[in-house]
DRENLUMSE-461130 format. One record per residue (C-alpha): chain; x, y, z negated. Coordinates in steps of 0.05 Angstrom, whole numbers, plus 5000, padded with zeros to 4 digits. Layout:
N
+-----+------+-------+------+
| mol | east | north |   up |
+-----+------+-------+------+
|   A |    X |     Y |    Z |
...
+-----+------+-------+------+
//
This chain:
269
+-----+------+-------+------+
| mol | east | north |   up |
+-----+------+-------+------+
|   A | 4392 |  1103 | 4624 |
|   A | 4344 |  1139 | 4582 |
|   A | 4348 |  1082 | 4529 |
|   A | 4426 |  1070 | 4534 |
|   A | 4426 |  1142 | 4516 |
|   A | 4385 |  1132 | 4463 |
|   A | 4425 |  1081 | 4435 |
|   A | 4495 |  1111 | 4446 |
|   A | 4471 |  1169 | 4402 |
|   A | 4446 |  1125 | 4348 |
|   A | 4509 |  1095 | 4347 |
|   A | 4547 |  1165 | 4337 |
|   A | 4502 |  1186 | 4274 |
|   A | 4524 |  1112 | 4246 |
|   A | 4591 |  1132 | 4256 |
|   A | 4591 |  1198 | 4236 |
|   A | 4557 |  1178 | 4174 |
|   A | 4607 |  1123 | 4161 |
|   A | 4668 |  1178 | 4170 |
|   A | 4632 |  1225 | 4123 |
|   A | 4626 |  1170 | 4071 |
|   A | 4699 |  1143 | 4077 |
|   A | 4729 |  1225 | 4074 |
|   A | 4679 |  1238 | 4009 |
|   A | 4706 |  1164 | 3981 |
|   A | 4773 |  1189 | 3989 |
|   A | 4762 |  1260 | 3965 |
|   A | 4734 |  1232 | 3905 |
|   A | 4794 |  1169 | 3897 |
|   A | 4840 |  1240 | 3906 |
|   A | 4809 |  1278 | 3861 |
|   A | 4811 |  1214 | 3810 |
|   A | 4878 |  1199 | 3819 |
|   A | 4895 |  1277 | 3803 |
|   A | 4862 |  1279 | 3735 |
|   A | 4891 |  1222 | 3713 |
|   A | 4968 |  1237 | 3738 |
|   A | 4946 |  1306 | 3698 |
|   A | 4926 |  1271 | 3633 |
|   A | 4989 |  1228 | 3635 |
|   A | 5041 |  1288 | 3654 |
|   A | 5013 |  1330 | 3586 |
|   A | 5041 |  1277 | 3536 |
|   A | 5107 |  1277 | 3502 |
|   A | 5134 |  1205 | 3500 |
|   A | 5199 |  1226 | 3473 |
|   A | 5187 |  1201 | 3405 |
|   A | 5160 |  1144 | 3426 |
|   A | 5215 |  1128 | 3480 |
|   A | 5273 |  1148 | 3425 |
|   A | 5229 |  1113 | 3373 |
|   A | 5234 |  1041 | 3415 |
|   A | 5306 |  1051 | 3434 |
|   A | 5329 |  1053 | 3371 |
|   A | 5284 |  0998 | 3334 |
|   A | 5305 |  0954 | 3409 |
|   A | 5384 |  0966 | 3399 |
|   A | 5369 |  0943 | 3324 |
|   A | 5344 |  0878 | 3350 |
|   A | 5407 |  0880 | 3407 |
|   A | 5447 |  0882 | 3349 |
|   A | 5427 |  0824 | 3311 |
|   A | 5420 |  0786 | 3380 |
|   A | 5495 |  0796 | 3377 |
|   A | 5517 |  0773 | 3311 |
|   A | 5476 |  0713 | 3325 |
|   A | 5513 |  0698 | 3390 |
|   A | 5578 |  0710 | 3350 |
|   A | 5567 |  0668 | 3300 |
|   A | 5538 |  0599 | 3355 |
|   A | 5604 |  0616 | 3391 |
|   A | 5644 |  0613 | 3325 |
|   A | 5608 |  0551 | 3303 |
|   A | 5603 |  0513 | 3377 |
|   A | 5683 |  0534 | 3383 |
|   A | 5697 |  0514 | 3316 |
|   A | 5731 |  0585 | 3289 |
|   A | 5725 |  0574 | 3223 |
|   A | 5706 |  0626 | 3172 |
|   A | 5767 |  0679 | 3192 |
|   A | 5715 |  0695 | 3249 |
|   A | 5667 |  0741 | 3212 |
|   A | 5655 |  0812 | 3225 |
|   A | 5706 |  0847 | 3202 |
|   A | 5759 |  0817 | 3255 |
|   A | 5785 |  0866 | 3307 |
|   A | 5765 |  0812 | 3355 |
|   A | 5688 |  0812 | 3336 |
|   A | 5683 |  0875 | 3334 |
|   A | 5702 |  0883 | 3405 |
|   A | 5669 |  0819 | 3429 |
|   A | 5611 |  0855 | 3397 |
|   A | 5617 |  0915 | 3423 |
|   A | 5624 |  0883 | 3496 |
|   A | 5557 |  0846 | 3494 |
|   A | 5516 |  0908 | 3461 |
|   A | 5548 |  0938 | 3520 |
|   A | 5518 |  0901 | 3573 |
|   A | 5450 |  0903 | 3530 |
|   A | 5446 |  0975 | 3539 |
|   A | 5443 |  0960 | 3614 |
|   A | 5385 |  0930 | 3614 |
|   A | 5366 |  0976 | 3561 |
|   A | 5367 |  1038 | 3604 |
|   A | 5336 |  1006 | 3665 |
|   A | 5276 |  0969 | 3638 |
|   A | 5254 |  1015 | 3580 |
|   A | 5291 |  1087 | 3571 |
|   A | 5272 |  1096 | 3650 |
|   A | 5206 |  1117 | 3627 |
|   A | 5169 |  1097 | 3698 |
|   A | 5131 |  1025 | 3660 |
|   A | 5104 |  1072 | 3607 |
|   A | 5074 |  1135 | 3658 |
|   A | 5050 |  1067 | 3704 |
|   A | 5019 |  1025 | 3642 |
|   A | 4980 |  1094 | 3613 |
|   A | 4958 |  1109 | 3689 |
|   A | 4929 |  1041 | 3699 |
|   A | 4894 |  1040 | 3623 |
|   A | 4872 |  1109 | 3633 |
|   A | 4838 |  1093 | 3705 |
|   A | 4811 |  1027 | 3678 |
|   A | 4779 |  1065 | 3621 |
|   A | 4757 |  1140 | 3654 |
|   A | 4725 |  1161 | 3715 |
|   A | 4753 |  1225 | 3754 |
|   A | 4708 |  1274 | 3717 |
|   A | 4726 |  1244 | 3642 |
|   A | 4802 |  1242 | 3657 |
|   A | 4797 |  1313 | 3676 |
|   A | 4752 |  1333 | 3625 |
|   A | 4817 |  1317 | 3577 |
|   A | 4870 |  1341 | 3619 |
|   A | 4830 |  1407 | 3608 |
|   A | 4831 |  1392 | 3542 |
|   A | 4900 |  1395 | 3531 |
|   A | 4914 |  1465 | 3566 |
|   A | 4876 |  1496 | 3510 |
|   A | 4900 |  1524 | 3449 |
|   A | 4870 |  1477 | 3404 |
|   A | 4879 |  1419 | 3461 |
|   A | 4948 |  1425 | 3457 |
|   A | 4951 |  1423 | 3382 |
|   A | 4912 |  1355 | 3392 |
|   A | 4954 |  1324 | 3441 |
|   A | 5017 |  1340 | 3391 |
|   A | 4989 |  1311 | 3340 |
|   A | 4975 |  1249 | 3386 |
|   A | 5045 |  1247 | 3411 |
|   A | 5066 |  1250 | 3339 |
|   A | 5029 |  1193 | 3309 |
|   A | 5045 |  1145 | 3367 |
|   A | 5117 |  1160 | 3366 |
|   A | 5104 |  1143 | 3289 |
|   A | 5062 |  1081 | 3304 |
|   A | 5122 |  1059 | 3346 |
|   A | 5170 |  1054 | 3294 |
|   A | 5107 |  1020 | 3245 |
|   A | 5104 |  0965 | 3285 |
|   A | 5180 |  0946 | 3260 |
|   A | 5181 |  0977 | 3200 |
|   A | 5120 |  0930 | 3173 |
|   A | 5150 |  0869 | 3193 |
|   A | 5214 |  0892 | 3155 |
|   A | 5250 |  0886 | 3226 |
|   A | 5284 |  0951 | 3222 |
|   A | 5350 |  0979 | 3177 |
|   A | 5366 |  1042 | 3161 |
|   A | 5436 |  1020 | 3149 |
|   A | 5456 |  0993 | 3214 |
|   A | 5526 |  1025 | 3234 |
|   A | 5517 |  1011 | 3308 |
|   A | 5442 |  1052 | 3312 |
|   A | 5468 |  1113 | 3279 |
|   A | 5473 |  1147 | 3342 |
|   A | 5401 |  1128 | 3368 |
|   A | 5380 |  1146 | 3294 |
|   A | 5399 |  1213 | 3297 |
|   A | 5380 |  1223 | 3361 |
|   A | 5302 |  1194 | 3339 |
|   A | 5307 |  1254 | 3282 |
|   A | 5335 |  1313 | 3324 |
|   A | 5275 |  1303 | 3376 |
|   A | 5228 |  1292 | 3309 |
|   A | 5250 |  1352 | 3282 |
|   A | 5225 |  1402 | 3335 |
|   A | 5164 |  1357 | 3344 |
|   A | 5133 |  1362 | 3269 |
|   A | 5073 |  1386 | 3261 |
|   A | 5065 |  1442 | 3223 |
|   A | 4996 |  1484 | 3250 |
|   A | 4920 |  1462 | 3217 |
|   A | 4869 |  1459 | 3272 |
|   A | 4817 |  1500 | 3255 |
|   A | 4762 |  1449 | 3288 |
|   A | 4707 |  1491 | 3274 |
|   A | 4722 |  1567 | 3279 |
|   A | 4786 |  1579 | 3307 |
|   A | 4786 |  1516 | 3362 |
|   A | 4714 |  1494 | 3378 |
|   A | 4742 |  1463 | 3431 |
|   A | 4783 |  1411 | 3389 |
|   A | 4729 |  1405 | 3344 |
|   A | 4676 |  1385 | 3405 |
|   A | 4739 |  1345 | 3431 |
|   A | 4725 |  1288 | 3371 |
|   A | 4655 |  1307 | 3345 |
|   A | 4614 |  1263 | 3389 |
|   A | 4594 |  1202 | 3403 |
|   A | 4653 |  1153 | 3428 |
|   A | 4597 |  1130 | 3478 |
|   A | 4586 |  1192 | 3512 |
|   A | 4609 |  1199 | 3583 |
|   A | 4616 |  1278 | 3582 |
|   A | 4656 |  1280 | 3518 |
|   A | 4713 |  1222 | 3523 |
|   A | 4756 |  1249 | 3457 |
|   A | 4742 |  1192 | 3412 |
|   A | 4743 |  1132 | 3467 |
|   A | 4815 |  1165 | 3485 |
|   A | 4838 |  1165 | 3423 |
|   A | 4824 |  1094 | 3412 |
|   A | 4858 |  1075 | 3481 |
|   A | 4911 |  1107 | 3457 |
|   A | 4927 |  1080 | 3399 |
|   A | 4904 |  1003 | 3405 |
|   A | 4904 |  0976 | 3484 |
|   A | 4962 |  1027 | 3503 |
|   A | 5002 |  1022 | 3440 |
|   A | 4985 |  0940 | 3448 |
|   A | 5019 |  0946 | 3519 |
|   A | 5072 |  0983 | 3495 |
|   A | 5091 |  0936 | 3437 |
|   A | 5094 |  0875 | 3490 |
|   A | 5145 |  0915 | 3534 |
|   A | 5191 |  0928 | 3478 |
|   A | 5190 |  0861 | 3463 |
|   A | 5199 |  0836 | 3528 |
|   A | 5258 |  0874 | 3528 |
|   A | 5288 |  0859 | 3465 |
|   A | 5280 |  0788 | 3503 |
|   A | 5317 |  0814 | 3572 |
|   A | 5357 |  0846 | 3535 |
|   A | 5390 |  0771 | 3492 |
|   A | 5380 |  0732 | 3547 |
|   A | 5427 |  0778 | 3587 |
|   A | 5481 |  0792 | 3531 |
|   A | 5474 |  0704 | 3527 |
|   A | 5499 |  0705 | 3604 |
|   A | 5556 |  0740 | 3585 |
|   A | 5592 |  0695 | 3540 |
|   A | 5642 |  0674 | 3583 |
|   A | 5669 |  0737 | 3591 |
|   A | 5677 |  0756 | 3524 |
|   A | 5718 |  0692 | 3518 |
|   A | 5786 |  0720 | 3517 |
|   A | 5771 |  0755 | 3450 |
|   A | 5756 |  0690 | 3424 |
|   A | 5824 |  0668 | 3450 |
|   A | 5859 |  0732 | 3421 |
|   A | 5828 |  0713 | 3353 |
|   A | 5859 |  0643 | 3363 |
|   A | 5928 |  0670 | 3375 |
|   A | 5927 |  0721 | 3316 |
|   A | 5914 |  0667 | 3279 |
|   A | 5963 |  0624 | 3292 |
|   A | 6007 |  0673 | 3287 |
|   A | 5993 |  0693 | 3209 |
+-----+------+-------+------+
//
């Protein structure tokens, strides 16, 4: 009995130990998973949210002339079908329509961004780095820092089109996202020096070090920032853009009886 005792008690430390381990694994996963939800939460991804909308519509747009012009040439229209016919315009204005649809679900509903910068920010950070920058940023200097982050990615969005001469200031039907993209840049300028050295220590310390060091993850941030996470965030806009055509190419059909309208006007003439 002695023995069994013995053993039965052995058994209790194991399992004692093995609860201790599996509440400080968790209390540490917890703690994780807060720093990083905090580092995500302090951005401002409206410039780069407006930013894609309005350089996605763009290429909504042209996805619809293009589709215009196949169903003009597959239904043989002739050149009276161009875009200054009542008919277009409405055929147009029906299949940008259903683009913004998929528009609002798959990249204005800002849930893929918040999820992709969790996952590159866990992937890249333990629990004590990602909160070492979410303290960051509740500074006075950190909070210049993270604005002038929020700025340049929101400007690096609109780069990526811009350089491959994909974007137009003089698009009629992007007006409205256009001036929405400038009201929200407007308030979001920058317009205060960071004074790394005397007046923010912290913001200099933030970036002076090396991008190797695990207590001072500025730099290696940074360059998460604006290469893997901008990277990821280029592929969903274009992924979209993709959605988006392939979904304004399913409805066709039931833009049809403009086509027909067009027809009938011009027989009519």
């Amino acid at each position: 009995m002695h023995a069994l005792h013995v053993v039965f008690a052995l058994l209790l430390v194991i399992a004692t130990g093995l609860a201790a381990a599996e509440t400080e694994d968790e209390e540490t996963q917890r703690y994780t998973r807060e720093a990083i939800e905090r580092v995500v939460n302090s951005h401002d991804n409206v410039l780069m949210l407006k930013g894609g909308e309005l350089m996605i519509r763009q290429q909504a747009v042209q996805g619809a002339r293009k589709l215009l012009v196949q169903v003009g040439i597959e239904q043989n229209l002739g050149p009276e079908w161009r875009g200054s016919r009542p008919e277009w315009k409405a055929a147009k204005a029906e299949l940008l329509a259903a683009g913004d649809v998929i528009l609002k679900e798959q990249f204005l509903d800002d849930a893929w961004l918040r999820r992709t910068w969790t996952e590159y920010t866990a992937s890249n950070f333990n629990g004590e780095q990602a909160s070492v920058i979410a303290d960051h940023f509740e500074t006075e200097g950190g909070v210049k820092q993270r604005r002038l982050m929020d700025w340049y990615l929101g400007e690096t969005t609109l780069f990526y089109y811009t350089l491959a001469n994909r974007f137009d200031y003089g698009v009629e039907e992007t007006k409205k996202e256009l001036l929405a993209l400038q009201q929200a840049a407007r308030t979001r300028i920058p317009s205060e020096d960071i004074h790394f050295s005397k007046r923010h220590p912290e913001a200099f310390a933030f970036i002076a070090c090396s991008p190797d060091s695990q207590s001072c993850p500025g730099v290696r941030y940074w360059k998460m920032l604006t290469m893997p996470l901008m990277g990821a965030v280029f592929r969903h806009m274009e992924e979209t853009t993709r959605a988006i055509e392939a979904h304004m190419r399913g409805q066709l059909p039931s833009i049809q009886h403009h086509v027909d309208a067009f027809r009938a006007n011009m027989r009519t003439r």
